[in-house]
MIMAR-734165 format. One record per residue (C-alpha): residue number from 1; residue in three letters; chain; y negated, z negated, x negated. Coordinates in steps of 0.2 Angstrom, whole numbers. Layout:
% MIMAR-734165
k NUM, r Ala, c A, y Y, z Z, x X
...
% end
This chain:
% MIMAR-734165
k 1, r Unk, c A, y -126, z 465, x 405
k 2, r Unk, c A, y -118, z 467, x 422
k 3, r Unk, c A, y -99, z 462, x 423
k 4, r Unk, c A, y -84, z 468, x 435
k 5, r Unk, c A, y -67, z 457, x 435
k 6, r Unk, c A, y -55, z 468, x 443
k 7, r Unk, c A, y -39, z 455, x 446
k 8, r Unk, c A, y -21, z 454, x 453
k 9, r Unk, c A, y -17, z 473, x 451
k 10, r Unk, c A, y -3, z 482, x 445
k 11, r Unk, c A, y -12, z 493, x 429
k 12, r Unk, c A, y -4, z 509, x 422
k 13, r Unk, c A, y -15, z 507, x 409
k 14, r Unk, c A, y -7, z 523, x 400
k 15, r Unk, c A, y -10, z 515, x 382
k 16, r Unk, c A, y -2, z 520, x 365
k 17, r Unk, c A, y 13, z 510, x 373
k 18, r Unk, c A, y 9, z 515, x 393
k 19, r Unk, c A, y 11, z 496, x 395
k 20, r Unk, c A, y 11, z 492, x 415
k 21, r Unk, c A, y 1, z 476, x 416
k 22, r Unk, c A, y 9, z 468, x 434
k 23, r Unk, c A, y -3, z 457, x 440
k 24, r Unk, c A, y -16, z 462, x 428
k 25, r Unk, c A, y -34, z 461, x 428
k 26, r Unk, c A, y -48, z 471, x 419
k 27, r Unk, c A, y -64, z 464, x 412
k 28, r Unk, c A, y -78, z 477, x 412
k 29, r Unk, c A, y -95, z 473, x 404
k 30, r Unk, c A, y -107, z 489, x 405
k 31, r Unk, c A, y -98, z 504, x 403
k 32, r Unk, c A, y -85, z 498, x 393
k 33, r Unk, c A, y -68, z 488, x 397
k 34, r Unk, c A, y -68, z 472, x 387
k 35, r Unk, c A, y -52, z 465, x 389
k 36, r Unk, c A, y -38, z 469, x 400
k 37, r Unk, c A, y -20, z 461, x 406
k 38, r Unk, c A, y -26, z 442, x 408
k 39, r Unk, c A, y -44, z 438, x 405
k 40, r Unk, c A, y -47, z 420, x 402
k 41, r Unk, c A, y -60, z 414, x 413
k 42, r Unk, c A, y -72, z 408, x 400
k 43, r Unk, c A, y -74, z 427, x 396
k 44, r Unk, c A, y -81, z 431, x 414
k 45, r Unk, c A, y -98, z 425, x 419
k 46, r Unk, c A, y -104, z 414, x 433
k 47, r Unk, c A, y -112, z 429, x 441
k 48, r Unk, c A, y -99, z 444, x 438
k 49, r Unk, c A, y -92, z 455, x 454
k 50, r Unk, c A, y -75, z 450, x 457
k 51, r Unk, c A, y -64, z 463, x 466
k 52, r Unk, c A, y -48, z 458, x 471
k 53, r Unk, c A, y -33, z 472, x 467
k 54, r Unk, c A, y -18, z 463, x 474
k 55, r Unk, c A, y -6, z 475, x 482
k 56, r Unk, c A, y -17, z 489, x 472
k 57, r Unk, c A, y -13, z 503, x 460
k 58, r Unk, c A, y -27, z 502, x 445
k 59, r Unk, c A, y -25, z 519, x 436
k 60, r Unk, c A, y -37, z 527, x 422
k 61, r Unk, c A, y -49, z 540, x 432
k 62, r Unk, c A, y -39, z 557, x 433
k 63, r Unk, c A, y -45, z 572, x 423
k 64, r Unk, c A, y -47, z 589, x 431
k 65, r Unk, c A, y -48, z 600, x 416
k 66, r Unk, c A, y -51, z 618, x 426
k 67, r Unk, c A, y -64, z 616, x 442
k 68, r Unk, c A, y -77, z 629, x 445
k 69, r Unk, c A, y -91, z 619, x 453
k 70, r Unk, c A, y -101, z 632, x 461
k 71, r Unk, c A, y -83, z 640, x 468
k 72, r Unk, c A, y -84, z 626, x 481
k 73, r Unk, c A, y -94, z 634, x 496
k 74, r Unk, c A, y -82, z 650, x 494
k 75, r Unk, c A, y -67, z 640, x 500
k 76, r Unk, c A, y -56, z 654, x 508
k 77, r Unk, c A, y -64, z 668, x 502
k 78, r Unk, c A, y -49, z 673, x 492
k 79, r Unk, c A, y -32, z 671, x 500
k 80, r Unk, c A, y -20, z 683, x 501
k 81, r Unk, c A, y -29, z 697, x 489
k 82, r Unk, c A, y -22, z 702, x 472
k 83, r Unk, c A, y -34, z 694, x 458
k 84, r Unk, c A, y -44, z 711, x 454
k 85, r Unk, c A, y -49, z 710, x 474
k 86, r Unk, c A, y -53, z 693, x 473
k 87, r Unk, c A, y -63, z 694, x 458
k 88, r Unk, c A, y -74, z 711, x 465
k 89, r Unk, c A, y -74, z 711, x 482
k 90, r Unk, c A, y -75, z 693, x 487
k 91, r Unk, c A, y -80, z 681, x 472
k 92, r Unk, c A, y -91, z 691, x 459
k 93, r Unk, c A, y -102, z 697, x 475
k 94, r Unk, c A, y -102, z 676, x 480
k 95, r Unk, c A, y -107, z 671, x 464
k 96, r Unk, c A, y -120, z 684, x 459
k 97, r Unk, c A, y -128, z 681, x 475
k 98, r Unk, c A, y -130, z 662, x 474
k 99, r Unk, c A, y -146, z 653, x 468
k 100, r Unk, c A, y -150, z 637, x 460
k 101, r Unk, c A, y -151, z 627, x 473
k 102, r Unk, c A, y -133, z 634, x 481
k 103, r Unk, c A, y -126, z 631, x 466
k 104, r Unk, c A, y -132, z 614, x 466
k 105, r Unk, c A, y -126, z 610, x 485
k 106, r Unk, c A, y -112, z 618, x 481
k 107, r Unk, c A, y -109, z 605, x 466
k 108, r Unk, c A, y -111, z 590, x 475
k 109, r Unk, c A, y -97, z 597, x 489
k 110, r Unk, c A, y -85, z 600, x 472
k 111, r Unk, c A, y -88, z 584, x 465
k 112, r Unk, c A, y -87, z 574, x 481
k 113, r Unk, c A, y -72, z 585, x 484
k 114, r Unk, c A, y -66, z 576, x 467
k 115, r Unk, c A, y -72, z 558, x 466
k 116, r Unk, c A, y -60, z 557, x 484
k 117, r Unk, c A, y -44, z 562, x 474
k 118, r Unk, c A, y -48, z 549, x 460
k 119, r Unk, c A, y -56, z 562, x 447
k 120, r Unk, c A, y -68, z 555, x 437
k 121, r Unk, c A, y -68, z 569, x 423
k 122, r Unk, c A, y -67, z 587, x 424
k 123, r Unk, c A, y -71, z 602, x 414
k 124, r Unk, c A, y -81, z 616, x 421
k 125, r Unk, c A, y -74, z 632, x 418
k 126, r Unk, c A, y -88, z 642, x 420
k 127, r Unk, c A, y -103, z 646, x 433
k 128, r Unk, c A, y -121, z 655, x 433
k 129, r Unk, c A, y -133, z 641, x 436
k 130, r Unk, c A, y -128, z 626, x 423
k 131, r Unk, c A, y -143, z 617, x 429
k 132, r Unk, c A, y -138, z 616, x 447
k 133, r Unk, c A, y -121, z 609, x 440
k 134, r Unk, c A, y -129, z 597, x 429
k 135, r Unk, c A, y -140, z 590, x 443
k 136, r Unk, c A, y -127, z 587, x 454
k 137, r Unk, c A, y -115, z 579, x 441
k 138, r Unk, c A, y -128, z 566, x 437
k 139, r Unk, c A, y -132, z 562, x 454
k 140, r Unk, c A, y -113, z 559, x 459
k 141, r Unk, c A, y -111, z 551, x 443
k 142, r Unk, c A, y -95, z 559, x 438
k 143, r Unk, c A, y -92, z 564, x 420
k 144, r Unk, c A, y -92, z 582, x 416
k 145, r Unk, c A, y -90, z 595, x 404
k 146, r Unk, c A, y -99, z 609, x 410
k 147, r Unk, c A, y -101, z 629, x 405
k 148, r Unk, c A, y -109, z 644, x 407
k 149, r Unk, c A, y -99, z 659, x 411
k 150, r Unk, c A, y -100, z 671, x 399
k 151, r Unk, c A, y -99, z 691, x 401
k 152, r Unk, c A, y -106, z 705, x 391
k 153, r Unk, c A, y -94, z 718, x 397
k 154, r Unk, c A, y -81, z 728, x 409
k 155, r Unk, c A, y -80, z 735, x 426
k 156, r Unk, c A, y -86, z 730, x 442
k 157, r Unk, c A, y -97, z 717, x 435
k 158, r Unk, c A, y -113, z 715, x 449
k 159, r Unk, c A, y -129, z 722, x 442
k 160, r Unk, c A, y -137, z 706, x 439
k 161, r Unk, c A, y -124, z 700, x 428
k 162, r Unk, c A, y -125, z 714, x 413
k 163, r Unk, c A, y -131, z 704, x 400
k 164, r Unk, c A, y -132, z 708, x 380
k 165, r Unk, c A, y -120, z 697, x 371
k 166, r Unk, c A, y -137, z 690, x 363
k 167, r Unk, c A, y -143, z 683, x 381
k 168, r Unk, c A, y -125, z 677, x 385
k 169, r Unk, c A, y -125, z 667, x 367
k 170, r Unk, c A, y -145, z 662, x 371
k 171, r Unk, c A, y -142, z 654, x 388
k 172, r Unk, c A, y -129, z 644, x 385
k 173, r Unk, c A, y -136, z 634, x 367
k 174, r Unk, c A, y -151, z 634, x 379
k 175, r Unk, c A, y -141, z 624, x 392
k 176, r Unk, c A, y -133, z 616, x 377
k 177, r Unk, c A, y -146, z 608, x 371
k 178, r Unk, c A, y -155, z 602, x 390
k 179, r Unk, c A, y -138, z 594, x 395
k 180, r Unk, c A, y -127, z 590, x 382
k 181, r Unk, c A, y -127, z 569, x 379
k 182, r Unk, c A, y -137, z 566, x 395
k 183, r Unk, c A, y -133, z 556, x 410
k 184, r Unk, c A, y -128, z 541, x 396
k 185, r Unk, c A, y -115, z 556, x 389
k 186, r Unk, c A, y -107, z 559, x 405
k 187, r Unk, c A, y -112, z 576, x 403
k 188, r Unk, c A, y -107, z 588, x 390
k 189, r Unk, c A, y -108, z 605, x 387
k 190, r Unk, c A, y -95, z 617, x 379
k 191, r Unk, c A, y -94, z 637, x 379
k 192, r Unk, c A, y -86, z 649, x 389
k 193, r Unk, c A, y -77, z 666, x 386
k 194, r Unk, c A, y -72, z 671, x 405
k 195, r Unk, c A, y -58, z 684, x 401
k 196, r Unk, c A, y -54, z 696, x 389
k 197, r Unk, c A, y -59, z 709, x 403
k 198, r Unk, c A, y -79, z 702, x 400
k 199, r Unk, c A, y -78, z 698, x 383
k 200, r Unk, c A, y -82, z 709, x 369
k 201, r Unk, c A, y -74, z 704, x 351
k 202, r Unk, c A, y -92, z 700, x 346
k 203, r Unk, c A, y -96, z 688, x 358
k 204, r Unk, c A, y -79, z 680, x 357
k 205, r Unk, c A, y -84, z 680, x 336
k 206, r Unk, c A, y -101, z 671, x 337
k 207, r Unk, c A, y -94, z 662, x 353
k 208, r Unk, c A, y -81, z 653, x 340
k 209, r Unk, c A, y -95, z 650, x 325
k 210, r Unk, c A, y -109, z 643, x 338
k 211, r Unk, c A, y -93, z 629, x 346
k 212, r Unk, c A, y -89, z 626, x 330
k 213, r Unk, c A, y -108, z 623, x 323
k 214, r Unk, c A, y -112, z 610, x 339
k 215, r Unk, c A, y -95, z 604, x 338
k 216, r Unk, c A, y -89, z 606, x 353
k 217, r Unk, c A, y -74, z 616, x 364
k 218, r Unk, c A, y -73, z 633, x 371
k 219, r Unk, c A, y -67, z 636, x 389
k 220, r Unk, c A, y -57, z 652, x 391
k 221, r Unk, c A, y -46, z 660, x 405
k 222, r Unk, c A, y -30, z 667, x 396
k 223, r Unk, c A, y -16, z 676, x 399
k 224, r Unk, c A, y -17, z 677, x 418
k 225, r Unk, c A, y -9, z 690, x 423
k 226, r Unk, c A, y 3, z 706, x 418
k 227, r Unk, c A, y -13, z 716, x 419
k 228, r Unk, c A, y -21, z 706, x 408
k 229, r Unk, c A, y -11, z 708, x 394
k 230, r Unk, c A, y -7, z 728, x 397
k 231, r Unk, c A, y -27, z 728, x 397
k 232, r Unk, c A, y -28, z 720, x 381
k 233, r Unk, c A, y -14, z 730, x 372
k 234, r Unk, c A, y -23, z 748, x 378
k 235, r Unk, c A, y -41, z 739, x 371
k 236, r Unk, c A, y -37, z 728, x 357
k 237, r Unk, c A, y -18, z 736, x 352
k 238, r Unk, c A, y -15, z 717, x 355
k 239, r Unk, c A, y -10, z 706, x 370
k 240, r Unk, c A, y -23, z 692, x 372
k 241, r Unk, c A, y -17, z 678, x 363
k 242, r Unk, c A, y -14, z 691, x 349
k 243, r Unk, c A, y -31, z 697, x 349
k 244, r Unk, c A, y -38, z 680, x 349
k 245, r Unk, c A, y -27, z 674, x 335
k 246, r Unk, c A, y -32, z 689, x 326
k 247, r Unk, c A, y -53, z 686, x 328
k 248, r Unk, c A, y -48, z 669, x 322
k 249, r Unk, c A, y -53, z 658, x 339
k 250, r Unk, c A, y -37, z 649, x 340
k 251, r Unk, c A, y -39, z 630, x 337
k 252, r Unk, c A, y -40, z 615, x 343
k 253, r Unk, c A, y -54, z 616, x 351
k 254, r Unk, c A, y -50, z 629, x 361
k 255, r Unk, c A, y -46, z 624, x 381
k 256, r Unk, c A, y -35, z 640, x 387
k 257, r Unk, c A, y -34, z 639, x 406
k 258, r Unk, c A, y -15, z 646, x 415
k 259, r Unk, c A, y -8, z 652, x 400
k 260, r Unk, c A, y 6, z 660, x 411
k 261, r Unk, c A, y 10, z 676, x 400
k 262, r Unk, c A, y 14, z 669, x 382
k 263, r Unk, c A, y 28, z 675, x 373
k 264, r Unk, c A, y 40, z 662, x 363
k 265, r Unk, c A, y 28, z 669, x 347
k 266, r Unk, c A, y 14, z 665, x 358
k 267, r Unk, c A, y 18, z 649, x 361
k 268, r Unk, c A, y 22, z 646, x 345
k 269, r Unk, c A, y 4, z 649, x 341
k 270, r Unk, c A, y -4, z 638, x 352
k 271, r Unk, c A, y 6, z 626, x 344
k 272, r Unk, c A, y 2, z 629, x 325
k 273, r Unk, c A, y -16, z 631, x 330
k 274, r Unk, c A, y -16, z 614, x 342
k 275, r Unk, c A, y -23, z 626, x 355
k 276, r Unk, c A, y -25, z 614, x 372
k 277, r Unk, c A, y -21, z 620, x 387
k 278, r Unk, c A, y -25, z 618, x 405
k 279, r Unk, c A, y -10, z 621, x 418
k 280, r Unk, c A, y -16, z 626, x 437
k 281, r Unk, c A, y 1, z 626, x 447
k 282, r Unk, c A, y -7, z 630, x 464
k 283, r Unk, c A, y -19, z 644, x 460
k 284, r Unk, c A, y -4, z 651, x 448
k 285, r Unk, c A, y 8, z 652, x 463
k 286, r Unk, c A, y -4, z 662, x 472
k 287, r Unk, c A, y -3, z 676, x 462
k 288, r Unk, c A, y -2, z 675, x 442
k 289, r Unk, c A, y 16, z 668, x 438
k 290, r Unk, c A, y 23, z 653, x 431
k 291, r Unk, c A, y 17, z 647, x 415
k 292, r Unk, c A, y 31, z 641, x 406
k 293, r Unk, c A, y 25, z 620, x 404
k 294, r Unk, c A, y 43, z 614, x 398
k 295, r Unk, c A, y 43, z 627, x 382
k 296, r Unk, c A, y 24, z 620, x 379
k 297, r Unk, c A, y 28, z 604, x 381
k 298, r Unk, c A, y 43, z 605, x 369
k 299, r Unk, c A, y 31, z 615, x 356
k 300, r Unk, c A, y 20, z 599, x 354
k 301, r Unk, c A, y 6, z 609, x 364
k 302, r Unk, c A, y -5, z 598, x 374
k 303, r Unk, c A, y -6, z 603, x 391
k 304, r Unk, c A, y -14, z 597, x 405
k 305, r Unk, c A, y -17, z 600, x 422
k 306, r Unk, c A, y -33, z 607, x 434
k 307, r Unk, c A, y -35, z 614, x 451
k 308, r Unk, c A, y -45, z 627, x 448
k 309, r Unk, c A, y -59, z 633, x 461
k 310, r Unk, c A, y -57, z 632, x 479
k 311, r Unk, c A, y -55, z 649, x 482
k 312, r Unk, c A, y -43, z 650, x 473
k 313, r Unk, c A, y -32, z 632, x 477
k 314, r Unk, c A, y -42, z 629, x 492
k 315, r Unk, c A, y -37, z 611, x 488
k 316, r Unk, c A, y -47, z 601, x 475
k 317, r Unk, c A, y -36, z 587, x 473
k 318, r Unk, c A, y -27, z 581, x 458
k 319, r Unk, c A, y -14, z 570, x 470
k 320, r Unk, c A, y -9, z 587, x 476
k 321, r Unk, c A, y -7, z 596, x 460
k 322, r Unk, c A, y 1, z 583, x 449
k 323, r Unk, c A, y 17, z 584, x 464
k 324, r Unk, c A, y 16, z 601, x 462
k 325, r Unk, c A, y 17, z 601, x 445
k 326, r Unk, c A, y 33, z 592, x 445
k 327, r Unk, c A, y 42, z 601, x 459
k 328, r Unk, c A, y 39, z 619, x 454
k 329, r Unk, c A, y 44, z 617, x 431
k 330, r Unk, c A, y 61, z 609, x 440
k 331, r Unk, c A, y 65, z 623, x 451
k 332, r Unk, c A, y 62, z 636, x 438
k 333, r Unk, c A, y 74, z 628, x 426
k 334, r Unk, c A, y 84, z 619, x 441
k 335, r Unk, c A, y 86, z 604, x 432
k 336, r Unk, c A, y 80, z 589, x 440
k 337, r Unk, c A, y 74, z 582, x 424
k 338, r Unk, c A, y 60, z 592, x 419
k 339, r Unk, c A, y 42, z 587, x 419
k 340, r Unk, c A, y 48, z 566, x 425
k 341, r Unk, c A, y 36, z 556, x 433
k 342, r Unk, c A, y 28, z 548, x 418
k 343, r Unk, c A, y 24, z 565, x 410
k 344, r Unk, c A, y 13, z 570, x 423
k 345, r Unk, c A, y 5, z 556, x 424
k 346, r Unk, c A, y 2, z 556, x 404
k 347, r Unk, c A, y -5, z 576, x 408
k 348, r Unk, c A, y -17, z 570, x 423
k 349, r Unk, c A, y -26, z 558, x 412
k 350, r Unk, c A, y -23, z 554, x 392
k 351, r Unk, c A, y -16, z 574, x 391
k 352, r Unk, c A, y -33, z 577, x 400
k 353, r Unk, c A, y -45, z 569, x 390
k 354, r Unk, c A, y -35, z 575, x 374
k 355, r Unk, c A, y -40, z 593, x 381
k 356, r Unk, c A, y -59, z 587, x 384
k 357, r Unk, c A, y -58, z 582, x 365
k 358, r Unk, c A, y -64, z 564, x 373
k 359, r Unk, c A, y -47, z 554, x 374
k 360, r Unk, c A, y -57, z 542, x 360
k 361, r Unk, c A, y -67, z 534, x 376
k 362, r Unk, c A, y -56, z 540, x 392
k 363, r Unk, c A, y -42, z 544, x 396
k 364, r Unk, c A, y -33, z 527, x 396
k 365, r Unk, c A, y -36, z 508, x 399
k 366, r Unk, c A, y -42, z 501, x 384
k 367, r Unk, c A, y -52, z 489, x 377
k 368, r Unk, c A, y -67, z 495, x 371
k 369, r Unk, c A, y -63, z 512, x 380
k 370, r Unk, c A, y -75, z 519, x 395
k 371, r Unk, c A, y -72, z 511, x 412
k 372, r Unk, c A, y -67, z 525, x 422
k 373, r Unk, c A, y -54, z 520, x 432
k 374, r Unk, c A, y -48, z 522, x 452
k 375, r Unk, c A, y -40, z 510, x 464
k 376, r Unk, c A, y -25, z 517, x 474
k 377, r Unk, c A, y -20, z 507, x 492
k 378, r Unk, c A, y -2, z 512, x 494
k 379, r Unk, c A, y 1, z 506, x 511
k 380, r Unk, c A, y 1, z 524, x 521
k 381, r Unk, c A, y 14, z 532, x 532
k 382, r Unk, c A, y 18, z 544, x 520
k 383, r Unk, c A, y 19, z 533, x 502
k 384, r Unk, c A, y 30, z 517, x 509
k 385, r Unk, c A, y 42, z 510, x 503
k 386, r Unk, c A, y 38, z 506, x 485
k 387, r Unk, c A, y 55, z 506, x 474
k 388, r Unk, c A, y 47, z 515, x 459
k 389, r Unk, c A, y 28, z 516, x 457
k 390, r Unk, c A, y 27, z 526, x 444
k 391, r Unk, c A, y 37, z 539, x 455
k 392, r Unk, c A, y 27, z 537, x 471
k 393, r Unk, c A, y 11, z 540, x 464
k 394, r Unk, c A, y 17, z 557, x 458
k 395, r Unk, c A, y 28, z 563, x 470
k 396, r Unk, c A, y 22, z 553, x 488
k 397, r Unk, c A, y 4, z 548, x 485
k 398, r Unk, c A, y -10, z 557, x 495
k 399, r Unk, c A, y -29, z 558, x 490
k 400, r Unk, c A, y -31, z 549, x 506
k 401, r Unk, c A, y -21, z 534, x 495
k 402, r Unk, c A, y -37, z 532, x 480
k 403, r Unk, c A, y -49, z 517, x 489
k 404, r Unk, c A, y -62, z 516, x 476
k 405, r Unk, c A, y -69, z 526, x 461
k 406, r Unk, c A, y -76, z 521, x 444
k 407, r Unk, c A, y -85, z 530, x 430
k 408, r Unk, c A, y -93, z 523, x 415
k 409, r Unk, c A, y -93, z 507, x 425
k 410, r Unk, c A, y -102, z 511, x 439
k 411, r Unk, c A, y -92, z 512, x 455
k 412, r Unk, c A, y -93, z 530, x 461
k 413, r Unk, c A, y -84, z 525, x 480
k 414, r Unk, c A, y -77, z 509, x 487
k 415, r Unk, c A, y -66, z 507, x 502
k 416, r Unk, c A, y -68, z 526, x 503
k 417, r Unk, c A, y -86, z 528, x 505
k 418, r Unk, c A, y -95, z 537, x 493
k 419, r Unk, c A, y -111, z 527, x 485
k 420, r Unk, c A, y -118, z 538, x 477
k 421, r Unk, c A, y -124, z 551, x 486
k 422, r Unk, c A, y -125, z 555, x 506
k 423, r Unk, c A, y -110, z 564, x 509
k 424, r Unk, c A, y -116, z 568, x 527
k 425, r Unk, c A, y -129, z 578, x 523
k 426, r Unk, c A, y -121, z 585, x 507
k 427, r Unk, c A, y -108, z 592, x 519
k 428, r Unk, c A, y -123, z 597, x 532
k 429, r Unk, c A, y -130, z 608, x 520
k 430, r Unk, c A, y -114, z 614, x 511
k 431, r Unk, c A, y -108, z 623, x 528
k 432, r Unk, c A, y -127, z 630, x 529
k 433, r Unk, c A, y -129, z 636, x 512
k 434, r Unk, c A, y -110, z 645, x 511
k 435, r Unk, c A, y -114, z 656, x 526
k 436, r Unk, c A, y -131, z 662, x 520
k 437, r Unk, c A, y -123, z 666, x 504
k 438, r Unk, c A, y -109, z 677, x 512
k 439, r Unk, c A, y -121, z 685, x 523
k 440, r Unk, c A, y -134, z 689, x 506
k 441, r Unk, c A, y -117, z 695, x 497
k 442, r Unk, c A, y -112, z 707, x 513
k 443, r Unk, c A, y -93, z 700, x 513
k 444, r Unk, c A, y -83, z 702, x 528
k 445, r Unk, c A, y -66, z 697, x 531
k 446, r Unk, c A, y -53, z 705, x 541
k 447, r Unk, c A, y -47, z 695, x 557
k 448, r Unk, c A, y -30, z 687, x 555
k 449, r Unk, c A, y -26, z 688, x 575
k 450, r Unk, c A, y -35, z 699, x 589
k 451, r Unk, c A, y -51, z 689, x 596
k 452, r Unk, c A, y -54, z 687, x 611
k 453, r Unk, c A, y -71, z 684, x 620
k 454, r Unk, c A, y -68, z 669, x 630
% end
């Protein structure tokens, strides 16, 4: 079995005991670390790869636990609209116009998009085509949770997307059962409930019995924004995460994405029932509000953090949104101490796996655990001097800072090349495929400054 020696590196292994192994080297046999800190030389065979890390920053891969891969060609689709805007004039008529094949281009852009900010596992949050997604996951070799957004009611749904809460159940065991556990596991497949808008309480019922029968999580959007919750109180007499206690779906399997408009009862709810959540600081500040992380994160609620789609971030990158993260929980409660370095970094990647229910293999750098891992160069302009590392790579690292990528123990990029795939013609096709998709869907956007024929 193939083996990878990475030596000399400075390892946040983020461990039981976040050791910080200065120096350090990782053995990797397979998929699986084998040893890490010093590995004696008799452990490593004549013929083993041996990469050099001195001056490098070895880090567990990050995980993105809210991404929308088929999101990705509508990059800027969506700024500076309210969310009901967003969602039926610009996004709905995107989606519902894309085919398999779009959804699959538009995939590999997503995860290429993610392997160059140092993600190596994500959680889907929900798209049409699931095959297309599946397709591009392997290929890229990223490891991913995917879904199927779900919807079987509410307004200004496109006509091809009313569909019985029996279809909406039927597709996604369907997909369940092609995708989950292939790709060696890298691929896994949960269910989705989109919003309480879209879900009626008998889909979000069986939803629950069907995750819990295949063992696996459920991917919601929850508590987004104000209308949200006045929506659910004139439906359900309930807010959201009321109604959803009430059905019964709160638990720990249960991956609730922003979160922003939680009651201190709420909260205390999430905590009792070991609800996860997913914390996405750019697309909140955009237009839903700020979630209120420091109250979670006191609760014992594991939280963790995801970017979203790009048209609603724009940006896909972890570097980004871990800074973020930090800088926005400390000027809500002005106190500089809030959300520290070494708490985001813990939500990026053992918080993050603890939400994909697969912190037993990733997560961290362990032995015996999956080798998913990145390499960060910090010499760069903008992340020199060193005084703290822990510090600079939250606060003054760039995606432009992760050199090389590794999932399940093959190397995804090194010396920022992708290997996997070919990213030219990936991107060739992404700018084709995004504006035949606007063009079928009939959007138009209104020009920002007078244009001029030159």
């Amino acid at each position: 079995m193939k083996q990878t020696v990475i030596k000399n590196g400075y390892i946040v292994s983020m461990n039981q005991s976040r050791q910080v192994f200065v120096g350090g080297d990782i053995l990797i046999e397979g998929s699986k670390i084998i040893d890490i800190g010093s590995v004696p030389d008799e452990k490593i065979k004549p013929d083993a790869e041996i990469v050099d890390a001195t001056g490098k920053l070895i880090l567990p891969g990050l995980v993105n636990t809210h991404v929308h891969l088929s999101q990705q060609l509508a990059r800027g689709l969506g700024d500076d609209v309210d969310l009901l805007t967003w969602l039926h004039e610009r996004i709905w008529p995107y989606e519902s116009n894309m085919d398999l094949e779009d959804s699959y281009i538009s995939s590999l852009a997503c995860c290429l998009e993610l392997v160059r900010s140092g993600v190596t596992a994500f959680a889907e949050a929900g798209g049409q085509e699931v095959d297309g997604m599946g397709r591009a996951v392997e290929e890229v070799g990223l490891r991913g949770i995917l879904t199927r957004s779900a919807m079987d009611c509410g307004e200004g749904l496109p006509e091809k997307w009313n569909e019985s809460t029996d279809y909406c159940l039927k597709k996604q065991e369907e997909h369940l059962k092609r995708w989950n556990g292939q790709a060696d596991d890298r691929i896994r497949v949960w269910f989705s409930l989109r919003t309480v808008f879209n879900n009626s309480d008998e889909l979000i019922k069986r939803t629950k019995s069907l995750a819990d029968k295949y063992n696996v999580g459920i991917h919601m959007h929850v508590a987004e924004i104000l209308d949200e919750i006045r929506f659910a109180k004139a439906t359900r007499g309930r807010t959201t995460v009321e109604h959803l206690d009430h059905l019964g779906v709160l638990d720990s399997n249960f991956l609730a994405a922003h979160a922003v408009w939680l009651t201190d009862r709420e909260l205390d709810s999430f905590a009792l029932h070991d609800v996860k959540v997913t914390h996405n600081p750019a697309a909140a500040m955009r237009v839903l509000g700020f979630a209120r992380i420091k109250e979670m994160l006191d609760r014992g609620v594991t939280v963790s953090i995801g970017t979203d789609g790009a048209p609603s971030n724009n940006r896909m990158d972890m570097m980004d949104e871990m800074h973020l993260t930090a800088l926005i929980h400390k000027g809500r409660h002005l106190n500089s101490k809030v959300l520290p370095a070494e708490k985001i970094l813990e939500m990026a990647t053992i918080d993050g796996a603890r939400c994909l229910l697969w912190d037993d293999e990733i997560g961290s750098l362990e032995k015996g655990k999956k080798a998913d891992l990145i390499i960060i160069d910090p010499v760069s302009a903008g992340s020199l001097p060193i005084h703290d590392p822990i510090s600079n790579l939250v606060y003054s690292m760039h995606s432009n800072n992760v050199e090389a990528s590794m999932c399940d123990g093959q190397w995804l990029m090194r010396d920022r090349k992708i290997l996997t795939v070919d990213e030219g013609e990936v991107l060739k096709l992404a700018r084709e495929r995004a504006s035949d998709i606007v063009k079928r869907a009939g959007i138009t956007l209104p020009h920002r400054f007078p244009i001029v024929e030159a």
